[in-house]
C-alpha positions in Angstrom: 40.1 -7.6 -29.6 42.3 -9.8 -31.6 45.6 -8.9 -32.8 44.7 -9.5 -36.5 41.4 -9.5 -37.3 39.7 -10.8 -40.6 35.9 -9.9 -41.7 34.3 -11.5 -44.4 37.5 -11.4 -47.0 37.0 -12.5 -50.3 39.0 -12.5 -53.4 38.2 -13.2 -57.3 40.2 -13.1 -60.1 39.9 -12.1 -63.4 41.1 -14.4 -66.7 40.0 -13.5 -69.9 36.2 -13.2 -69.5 36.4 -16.0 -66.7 36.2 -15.6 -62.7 37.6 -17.2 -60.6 36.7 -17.3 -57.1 39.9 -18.1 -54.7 37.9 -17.7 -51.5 34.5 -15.8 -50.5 33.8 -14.4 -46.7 36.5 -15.9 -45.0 36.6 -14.6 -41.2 39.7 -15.4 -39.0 40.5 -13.8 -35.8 44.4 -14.7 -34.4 45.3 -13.2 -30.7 48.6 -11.6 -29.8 51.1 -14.1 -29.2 49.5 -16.9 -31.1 51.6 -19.4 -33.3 48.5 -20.4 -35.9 49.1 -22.6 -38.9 47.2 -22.7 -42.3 47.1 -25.6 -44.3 45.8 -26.9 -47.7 46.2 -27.9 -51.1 48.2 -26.5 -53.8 45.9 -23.8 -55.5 43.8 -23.4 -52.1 44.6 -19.8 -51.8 47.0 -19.7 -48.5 49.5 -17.4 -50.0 46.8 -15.3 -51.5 45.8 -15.0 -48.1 49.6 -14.0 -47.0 49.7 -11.7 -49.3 46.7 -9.6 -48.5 47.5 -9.8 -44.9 50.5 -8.2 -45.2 49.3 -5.8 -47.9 50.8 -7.3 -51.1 47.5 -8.1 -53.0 44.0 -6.1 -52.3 40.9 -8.0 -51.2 38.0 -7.8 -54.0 35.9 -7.7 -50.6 36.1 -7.7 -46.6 38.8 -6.0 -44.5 41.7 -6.7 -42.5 43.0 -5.0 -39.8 46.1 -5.4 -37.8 46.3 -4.0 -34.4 44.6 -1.0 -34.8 45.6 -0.7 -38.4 42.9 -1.4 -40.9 45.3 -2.8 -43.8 42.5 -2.7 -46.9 42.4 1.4 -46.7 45.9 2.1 -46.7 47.5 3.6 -49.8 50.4 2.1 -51.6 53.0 4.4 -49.6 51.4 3.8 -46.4 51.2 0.2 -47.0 54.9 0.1 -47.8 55.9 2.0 -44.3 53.7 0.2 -42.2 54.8 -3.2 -44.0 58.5 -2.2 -42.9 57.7 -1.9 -39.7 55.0 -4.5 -38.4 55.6 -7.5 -40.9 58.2 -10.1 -41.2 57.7 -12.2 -44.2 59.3 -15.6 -44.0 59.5 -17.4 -48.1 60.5 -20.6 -48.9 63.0 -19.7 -51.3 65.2 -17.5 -49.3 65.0 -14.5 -51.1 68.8 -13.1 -50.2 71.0 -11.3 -52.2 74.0 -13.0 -53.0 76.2 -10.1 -53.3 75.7 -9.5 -49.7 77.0 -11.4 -46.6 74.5 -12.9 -44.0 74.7 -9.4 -42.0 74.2 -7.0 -44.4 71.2 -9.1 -45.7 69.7 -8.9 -41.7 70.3 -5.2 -41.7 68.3 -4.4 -44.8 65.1 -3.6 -43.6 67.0 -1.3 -40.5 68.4 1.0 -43.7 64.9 2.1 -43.7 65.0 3.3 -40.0 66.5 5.8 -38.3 68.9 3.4 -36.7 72.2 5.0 -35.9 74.4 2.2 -37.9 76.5 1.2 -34.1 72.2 0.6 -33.2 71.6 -1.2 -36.7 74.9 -3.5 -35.6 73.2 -4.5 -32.0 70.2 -5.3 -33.6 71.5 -7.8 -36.5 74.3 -9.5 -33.8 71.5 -9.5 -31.5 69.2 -11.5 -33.9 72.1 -13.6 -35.6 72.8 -14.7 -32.1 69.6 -15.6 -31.4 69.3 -17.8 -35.0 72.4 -19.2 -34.1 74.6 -17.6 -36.8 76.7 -15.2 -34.8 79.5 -17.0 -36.3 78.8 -16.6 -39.7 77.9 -13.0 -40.0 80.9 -12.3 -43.1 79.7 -15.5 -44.9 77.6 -14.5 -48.3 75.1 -17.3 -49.3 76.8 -19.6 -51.5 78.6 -20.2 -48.4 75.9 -21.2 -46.1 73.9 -24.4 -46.0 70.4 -24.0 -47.0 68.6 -24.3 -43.2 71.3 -21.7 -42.7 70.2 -19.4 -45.5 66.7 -19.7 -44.2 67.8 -18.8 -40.3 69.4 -15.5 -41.6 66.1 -14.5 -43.6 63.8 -15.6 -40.6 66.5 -12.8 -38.4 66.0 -10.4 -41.3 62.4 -11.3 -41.0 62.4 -10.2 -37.3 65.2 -7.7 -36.8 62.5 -5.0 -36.8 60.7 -6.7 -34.1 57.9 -6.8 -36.3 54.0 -7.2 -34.7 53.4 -10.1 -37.0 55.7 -12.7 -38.8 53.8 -14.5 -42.3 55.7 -17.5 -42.9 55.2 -19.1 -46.4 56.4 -22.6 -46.3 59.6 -21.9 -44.9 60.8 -25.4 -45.1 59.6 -26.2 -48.5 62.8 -26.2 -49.6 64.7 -27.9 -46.7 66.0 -31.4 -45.7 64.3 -32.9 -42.4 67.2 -31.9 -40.3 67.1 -28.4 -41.1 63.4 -28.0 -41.4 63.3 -29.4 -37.7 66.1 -26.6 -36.9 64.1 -23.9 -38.7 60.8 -25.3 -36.7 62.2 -25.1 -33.4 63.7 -21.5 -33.8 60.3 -20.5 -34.9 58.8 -22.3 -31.9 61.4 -19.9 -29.7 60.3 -16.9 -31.2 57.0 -17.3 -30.5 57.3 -19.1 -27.0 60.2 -16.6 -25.5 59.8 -13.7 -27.2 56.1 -13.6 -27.9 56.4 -13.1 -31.6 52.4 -13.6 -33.5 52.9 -16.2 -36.2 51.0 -17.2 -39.2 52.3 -20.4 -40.8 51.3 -21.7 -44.5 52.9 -25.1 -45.0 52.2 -28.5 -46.5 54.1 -30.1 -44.0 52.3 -31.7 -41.0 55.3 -31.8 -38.9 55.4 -28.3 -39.0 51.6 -27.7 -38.3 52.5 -29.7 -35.2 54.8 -27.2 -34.0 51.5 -24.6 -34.1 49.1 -23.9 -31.1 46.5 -24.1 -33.6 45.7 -25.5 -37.5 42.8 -24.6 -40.0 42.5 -25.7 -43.4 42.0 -23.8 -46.5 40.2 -25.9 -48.5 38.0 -24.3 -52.4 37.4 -20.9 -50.5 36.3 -22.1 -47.2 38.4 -21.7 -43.9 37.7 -25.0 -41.2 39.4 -25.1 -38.0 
């Protein structure tokens, strides 16, 4: 059984009095472990498809289930807990606060746990080192460089040890340099620590870095 499991999904949208149909009967299966990318135009429906993996939006049809969790019949409260614990979301605009340095924005999500706060400090130096930013743990934001910025939200992203990471063009927003950084680290936490990742980017140097690409294409799914 795969670790994320998708059964004839579809999703339509209401405007006005029109419909419009983003995708119909997708199915996608993606194991434990596996680094899968998703690619397409603009409009194509990939962060649609984000979204009601982890829960954000509802499927008109279909299911998806998530280890043994079936996400479509969850409830808004249970949807928010078992979002806080199983999925790290990865944006391409950072998404930190500014009022808070690049530590307190990893330890976020652990203010939700039950984290003593000396556990809640091994966990964020343990992912900061692992990003690379042990160094720059008092730094807010403004201070960091934008690959930077994007390295401390992939370690707030995965400081739960989530059982999936959704990563929504993560270097949209970056220079080459930094979106190969970014790429490799993401490589790492799939390759050494075994972390299930579903990519959405433009980029095809990024879906390089995948074990696997499909294409999103007016509602159908091709691998």
């Amino acid at each position: 059984m795969a670790l994320l499991e998708i059964r004839n999904l579809s999703k339509v949208y209401q405007r006005d009095s029109q419909m419009i149909t983003v995708f119909e009967g997708i199915d996608l299966d993606i194991e434990a472990g596996e680094f899968l990318v998703l690619m397409g135009p603009s409009g194509s429906g990939k962060t649609t498809l984000l979204n009601l993996v982890a829960g954000l939006d509802k499927p008109t049809a279909g299911t998806i289930s998530v280890g043994a969790a079936e996400v479509t019949e969850m409830s808004p409260r249970q949807l928010a807990a078992w979002r806080s614990r199983h999925v790290g979301f990865i944006f391409q605009l950072y998404n930190l606060l500014p009022v808070l340095t690049a530590y307190q924005n990893v330890e976020l999500p652990l203010l939700l746990t039950h984290l003593s706060k000396s556990e809640r400090r091994e966990h964020v130096m343990t992912v900061l080192e692992v990003v690379g930013l042990s160094d720059r743990a008092d730094h807010y934001p403004r201070q960091l460089s934008g690959g930077e910025e994007q390295r401390v939200a992939i370690a707030r992203a995965v400081v739960s040890d989530p059982t999936v990471i959704l990563a929504d063009e993560p270097t949209g927003d970056l220079d080459a340099k930094s979106a190969d950084e970014v790429l490799t680290l993401m490589q790492r936490l799939n390759g050494e620590f075994n972390k299930t990742i579903l990519l959405v980017t433009h980029d095809q140097r990024a879906a390089e870095r995948g074990h696997a690409v499909m294409h999103l294409d007016k509602g159908v799914l091709t691998g």
